[in-house]
C-alpha positions as CSV (number, residue, x, y, z in Angstrom):
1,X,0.0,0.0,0.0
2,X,1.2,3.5,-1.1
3,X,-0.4,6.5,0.6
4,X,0.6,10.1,-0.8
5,X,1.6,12.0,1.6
6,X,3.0,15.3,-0.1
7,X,1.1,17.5,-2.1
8,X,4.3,16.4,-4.8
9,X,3.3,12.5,-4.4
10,X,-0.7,13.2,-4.8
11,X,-0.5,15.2,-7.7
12,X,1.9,12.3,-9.5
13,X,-0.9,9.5,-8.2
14,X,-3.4,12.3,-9.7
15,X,-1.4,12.2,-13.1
16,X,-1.1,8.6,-13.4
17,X,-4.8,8.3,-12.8
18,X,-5.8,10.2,-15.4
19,X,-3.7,8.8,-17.5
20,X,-5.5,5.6,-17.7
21,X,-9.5,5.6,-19.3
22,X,-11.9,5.9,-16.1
23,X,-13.3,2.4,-15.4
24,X,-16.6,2.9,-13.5
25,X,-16.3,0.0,-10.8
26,X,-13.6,1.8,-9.2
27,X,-11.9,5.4,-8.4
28,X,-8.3,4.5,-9.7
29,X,-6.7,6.6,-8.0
30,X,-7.9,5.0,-4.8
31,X,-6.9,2.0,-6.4
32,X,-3.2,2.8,-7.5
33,X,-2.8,4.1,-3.1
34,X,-4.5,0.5,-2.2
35,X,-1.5,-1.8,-4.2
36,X,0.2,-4.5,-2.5
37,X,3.3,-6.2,-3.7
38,X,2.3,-8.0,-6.9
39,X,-0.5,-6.0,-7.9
40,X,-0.9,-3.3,-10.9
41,X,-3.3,-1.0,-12.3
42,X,-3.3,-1.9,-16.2
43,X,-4.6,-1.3,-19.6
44,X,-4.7,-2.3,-23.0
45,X,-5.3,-1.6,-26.3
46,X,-8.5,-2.7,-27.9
47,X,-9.1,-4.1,-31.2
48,X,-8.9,-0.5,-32.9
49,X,-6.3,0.9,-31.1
50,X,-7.7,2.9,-28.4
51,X,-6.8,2.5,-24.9
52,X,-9.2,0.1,-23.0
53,X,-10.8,0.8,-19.6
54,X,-8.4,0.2,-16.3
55,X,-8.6,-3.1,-14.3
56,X,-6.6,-4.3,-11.6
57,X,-4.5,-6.9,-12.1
58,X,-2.1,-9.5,-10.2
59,X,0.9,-9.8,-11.5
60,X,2.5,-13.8,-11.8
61,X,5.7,-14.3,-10.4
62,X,8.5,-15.3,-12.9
63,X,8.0,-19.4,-12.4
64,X,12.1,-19.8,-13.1
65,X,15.1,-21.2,-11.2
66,X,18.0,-19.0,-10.0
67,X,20.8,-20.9,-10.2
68,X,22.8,-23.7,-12.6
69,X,20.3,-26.2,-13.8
70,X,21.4,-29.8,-14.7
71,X,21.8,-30.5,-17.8
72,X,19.2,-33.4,-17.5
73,X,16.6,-30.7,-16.5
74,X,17.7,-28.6,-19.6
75,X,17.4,-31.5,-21.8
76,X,14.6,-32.6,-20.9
77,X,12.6,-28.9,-21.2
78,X,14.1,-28.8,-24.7
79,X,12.6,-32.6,-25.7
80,X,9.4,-31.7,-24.6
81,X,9.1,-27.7,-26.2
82,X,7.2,-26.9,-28.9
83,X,9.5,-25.0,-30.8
84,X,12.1,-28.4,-30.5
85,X,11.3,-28.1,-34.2
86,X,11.9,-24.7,-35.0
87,X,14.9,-24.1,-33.1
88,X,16.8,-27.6,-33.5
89,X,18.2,-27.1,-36.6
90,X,21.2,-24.3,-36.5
91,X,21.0,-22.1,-39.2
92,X,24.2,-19.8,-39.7
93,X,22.7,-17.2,-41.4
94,X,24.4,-13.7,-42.2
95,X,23.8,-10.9,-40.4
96,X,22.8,-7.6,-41.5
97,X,26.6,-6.4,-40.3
98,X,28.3,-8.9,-42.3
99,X,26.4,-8.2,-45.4
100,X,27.0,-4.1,-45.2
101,X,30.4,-5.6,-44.0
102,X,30.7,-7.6,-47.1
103,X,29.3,-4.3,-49.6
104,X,31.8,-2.0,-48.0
105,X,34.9,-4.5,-49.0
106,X,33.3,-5.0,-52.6
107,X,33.3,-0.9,-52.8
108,X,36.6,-0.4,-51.8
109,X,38.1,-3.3,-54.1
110,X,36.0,-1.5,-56.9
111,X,37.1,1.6,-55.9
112,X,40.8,0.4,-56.0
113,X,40.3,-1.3,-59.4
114,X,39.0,2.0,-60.6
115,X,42.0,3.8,-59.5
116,X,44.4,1.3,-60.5
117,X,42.4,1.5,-64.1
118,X,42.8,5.3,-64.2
119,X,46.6,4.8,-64.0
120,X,46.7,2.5,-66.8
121,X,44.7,5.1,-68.8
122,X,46.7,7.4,-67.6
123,X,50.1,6.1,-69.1
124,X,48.3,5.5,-72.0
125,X,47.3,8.2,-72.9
126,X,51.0,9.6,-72.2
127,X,52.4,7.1,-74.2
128,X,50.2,7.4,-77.4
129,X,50.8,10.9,-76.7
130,X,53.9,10.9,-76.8
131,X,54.2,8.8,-80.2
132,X,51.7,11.1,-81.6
133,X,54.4,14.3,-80.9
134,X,57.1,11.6,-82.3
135,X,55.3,10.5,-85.4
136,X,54.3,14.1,-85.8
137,X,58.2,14.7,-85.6
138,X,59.1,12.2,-87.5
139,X,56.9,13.5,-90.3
140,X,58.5,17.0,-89.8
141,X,61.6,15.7,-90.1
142,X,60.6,13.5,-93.4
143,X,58.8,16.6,-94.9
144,X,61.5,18.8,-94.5
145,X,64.6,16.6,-95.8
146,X,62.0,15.6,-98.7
147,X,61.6,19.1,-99.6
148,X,65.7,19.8,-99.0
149,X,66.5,17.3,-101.1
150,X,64.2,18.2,-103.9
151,X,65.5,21.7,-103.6
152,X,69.2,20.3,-103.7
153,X,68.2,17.8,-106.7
154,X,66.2,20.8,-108.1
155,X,69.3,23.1,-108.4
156,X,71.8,20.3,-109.8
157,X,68.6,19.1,-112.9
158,X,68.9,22.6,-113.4
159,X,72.6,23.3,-112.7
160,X,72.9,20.3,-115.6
161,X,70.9,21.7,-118.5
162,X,71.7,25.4,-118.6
């Protein structure tokens, strides 16, 4: 039992009160001062959402064991479960960090690829750049001793019949 004495403890019993739908049997917050050990005020939701009326309710124990159980005991809750079916397969399955895990590792190999490809086009391009400006000097060279020795072979054909 939990009497309010200060005006601070009645106006948070007031508050939880009417926080909970009014439930005509009973003034609930009498009911929430008249708890024992074990007992609640509760409510739930209906089938359309809404908050259903407060009841009073007794709240079950946990039913365990504190303490090691024998494995006997364990074996024999397991043999006898419902789920023994469900759960006595193992299943390794992946979890959502190991997938994100595994996408992040697939990025950064891309991501390395990418870059290690950019090189390569990279010095490609330098190196067909660079025999472009040599086959364009090349071609200089070739244009300009054709015309030098067309000039020179000019001048001696005409050197010959004057």
């Amino acid at each position: 039992m939990f009497i309010a004495y200060t005006p601070i403890e009645q106006k948070k019993i007031k508050a939880a009160s009417m926080s909970f739908r009014e439930n005509p049997n009973f003034d609930t917050e009498k009911v929430i001062q008249e708890l024992e050990t074990g007992e609640a005020v509760v409510s739930f939701l209906n089938e359309y959402g809404q908050p259903d009326i407060a009841e009073r309710a007794y709240i079950l124990p946990p039913q365990s064991m504190l303490g090691t159980a024998d494995i006997s005991i364990i074996k024999n809750i397991i043999n006898n479960s419902d789920l023994k079916d469900v759960y006595n397969e193992i299943i390794d399955q992946e979890s959502a960090y190991e997938i994100i895990e595994k996408k992040n590792i697939e990025k950064e190999k891309q991501l390395e690829q990418d870059a290690k490809n950019k090189e390569i086009e990279k010095y490609n391009k330098k190196k067909v750049s660079s025999k472009r400006s040599n086959k364009i000097v090349d071609r200089t060279i070739n244009s300009a001793a054709s015309t030098i020795g067309r000039k020179i072979g000019n001048s001696i054909f005409k050197g010959l019949f004057k």
